[in-house]
C-alpha positions in Angstrom: 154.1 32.6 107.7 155.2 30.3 105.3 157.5 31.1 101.9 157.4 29.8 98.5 160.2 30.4 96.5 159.5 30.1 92.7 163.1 29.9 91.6 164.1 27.6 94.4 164.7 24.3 92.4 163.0 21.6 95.0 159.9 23.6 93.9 157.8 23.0 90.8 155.0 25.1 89.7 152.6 22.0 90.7 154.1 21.4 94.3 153.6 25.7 94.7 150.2 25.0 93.3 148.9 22.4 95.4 150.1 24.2 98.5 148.4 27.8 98.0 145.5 25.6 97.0 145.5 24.2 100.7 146.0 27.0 102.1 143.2 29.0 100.3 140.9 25.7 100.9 141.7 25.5 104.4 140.3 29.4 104.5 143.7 31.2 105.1 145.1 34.0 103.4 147.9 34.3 101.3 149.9 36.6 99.1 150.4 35.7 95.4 151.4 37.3 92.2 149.1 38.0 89.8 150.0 38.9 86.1 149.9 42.4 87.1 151.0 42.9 90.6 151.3 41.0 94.4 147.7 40.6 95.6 146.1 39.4 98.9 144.0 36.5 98.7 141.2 34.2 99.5 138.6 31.8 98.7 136.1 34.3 97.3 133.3 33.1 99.2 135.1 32.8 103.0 133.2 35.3 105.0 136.0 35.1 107.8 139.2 35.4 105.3 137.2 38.1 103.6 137.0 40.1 106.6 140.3 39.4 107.7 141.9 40.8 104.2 139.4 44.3 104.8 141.0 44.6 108.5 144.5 43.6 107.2 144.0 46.9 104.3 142.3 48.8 106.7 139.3 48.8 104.0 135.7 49.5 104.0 134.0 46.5 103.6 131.2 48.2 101.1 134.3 47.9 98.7 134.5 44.8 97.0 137.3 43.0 95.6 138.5 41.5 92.4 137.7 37.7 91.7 139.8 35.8 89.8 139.2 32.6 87.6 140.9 30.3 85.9 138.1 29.2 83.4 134.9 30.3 81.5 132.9 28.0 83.3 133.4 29.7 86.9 132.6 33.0 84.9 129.2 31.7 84.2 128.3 30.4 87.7 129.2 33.8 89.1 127.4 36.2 86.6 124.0 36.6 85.4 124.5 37.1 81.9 127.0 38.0 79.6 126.4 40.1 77.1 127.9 41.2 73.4 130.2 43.2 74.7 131.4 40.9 76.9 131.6 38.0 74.9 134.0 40.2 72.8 136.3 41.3 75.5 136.3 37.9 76.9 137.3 36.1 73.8 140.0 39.6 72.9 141.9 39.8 76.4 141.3 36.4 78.7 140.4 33.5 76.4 143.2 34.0 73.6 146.7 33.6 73.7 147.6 37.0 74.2 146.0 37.5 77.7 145.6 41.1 78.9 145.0 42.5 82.3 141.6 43.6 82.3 138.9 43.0 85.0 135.4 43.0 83.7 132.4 44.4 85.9 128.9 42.0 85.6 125.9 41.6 87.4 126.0 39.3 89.8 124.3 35.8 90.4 121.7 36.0 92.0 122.6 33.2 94.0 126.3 34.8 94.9 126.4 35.6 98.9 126.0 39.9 99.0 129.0 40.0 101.2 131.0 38.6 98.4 130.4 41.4 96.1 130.0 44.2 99.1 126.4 44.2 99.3 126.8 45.4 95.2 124.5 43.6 92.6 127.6 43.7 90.1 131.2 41.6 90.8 134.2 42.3 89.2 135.9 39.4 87.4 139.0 38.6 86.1 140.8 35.6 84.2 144.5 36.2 85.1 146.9 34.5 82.6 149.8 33.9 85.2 150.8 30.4 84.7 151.2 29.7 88.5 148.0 31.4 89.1 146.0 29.7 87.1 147.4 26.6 88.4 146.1 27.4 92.1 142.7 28.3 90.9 142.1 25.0 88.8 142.9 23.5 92.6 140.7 26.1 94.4 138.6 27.8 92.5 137.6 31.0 92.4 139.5 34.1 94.4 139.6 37.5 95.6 142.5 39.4 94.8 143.4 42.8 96.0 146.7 45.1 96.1 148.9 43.4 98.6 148.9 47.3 100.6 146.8 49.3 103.2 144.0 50.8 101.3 144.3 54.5 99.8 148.3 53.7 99.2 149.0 54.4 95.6 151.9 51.8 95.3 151.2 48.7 93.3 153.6 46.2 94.3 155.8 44.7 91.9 158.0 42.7 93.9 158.0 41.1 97.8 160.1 44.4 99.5 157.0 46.5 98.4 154.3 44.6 100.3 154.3 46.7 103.9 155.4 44.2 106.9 152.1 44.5 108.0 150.7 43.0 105.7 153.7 40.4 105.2 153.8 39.1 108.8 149.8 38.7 108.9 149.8 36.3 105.5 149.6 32.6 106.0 151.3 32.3 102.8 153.5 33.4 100.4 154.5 32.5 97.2 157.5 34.4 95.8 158.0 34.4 91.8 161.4 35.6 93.1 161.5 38.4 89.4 159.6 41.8 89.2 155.8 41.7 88.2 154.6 44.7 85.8 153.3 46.4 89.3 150.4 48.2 87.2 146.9 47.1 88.0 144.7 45.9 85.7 141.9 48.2 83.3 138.4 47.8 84.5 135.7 48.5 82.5 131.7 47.9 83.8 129.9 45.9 80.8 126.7 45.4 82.3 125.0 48.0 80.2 124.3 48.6 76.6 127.7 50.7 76.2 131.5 49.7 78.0 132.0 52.0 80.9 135.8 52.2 82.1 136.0 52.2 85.8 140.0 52.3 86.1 142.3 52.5 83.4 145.4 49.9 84.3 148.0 48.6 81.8 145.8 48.3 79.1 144.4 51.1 77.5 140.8 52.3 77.2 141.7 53.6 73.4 143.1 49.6 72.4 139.7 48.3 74.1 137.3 50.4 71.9 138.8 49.8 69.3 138.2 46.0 69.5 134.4 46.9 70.0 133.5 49.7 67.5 
């Protein structure tokens, strides 16, 4: 398992970058932080890192993760339409400068492997606005990204001491921002119908969301 210290000063965000990027590309998994919390990760679309995040969470593999972008584009290869209420909350929380944690449920492309979303026709999406992260997913592209615990734990972790040693010993990678994260997941809400329907309510609350719609 290899470390990357954020704060250590031979390391710039771009070197940090371009090695997760490697990693991920080369089909490993890693441990990164997210603008919410420390997540496991992998190239979205690696059946074999896929499976080995499930066995590392002890997770049933009819649950699907998180992906995470790091530009509208992506978004629009992975989803088969966007609709109003999308566009909204899209342009509200990921696309402006005050980028909030909220994962947005679509339908899937048709074209998107079944395994990827766990045999679901939706996906959940998210465009994190963690500078570090969206640096390793311009070099990547697209992730999964799950609570760096064993499934059914309630403990999102903010910081490396609360990932279990399981889980810290089986990474390939990880790379340490070395301060605390929020360490609360984000909202999701399901927008593939005619009205928002909130899934989990995270950091960002329901209330604030509606608002921006009605």
């Amino acid at each position: 398992m290899k470390i990357i210290r954020l704060s250590s000063k031979e390391k710039t965000l771009e070197d940090a970058a371009n090695v997760a990027a490697r990693y991920i590309s080369a089909g490993k998994v890693v441990i990164l932080p997210t603008g919410t919390i420390y997540g496991l990760s992998c190239a979205y679309d690696n059946k074999n890192a896929l499976e080995k995040i499930y066995e590392l969470k002890q997770r049933p593999k009819n649950l699907p993760f998180i992906v995470l972008i790091s530009k509208i584009d992506s978004l629009r290869q992975l989803v088969a339409e966007i609709n109003e209420i999308a566009d909204i909350l899209i342009k509200r929380y990921w696309t402006s400068k005050n980028n909030q944690p909220l994962t947005l449920v679509f339908k899937k492309n048709n074209s998107i492997d079944s395994f990827i979303a766990g045999g679901s026709e939706k996906i959940a999406l998210r465009l994190d606005g963690l500078e570090i992260l969206k640096k390793i997913i311009e070099l990547s592209g697209p992730i999964v990204s799950t609570s760096a615990t064993i499934s059914g734990v309630a403990l999102s972790p903010k910081n490396i001491k609360e990932i279990p040693e399981v889980i810290k010993e089986n990474a390939d990678l990880i790379v340490y921002l070395c301060q605390d994260l929020p360490g609360i997941a984000s909202t999701i809400i399901d927008v593939t119908g005619p009205e928002p329907v909130l899934i989990r309510e995270g950091a960002l609350k329901y209330d604030k969301v509606l608002d921006e719609l009605f």
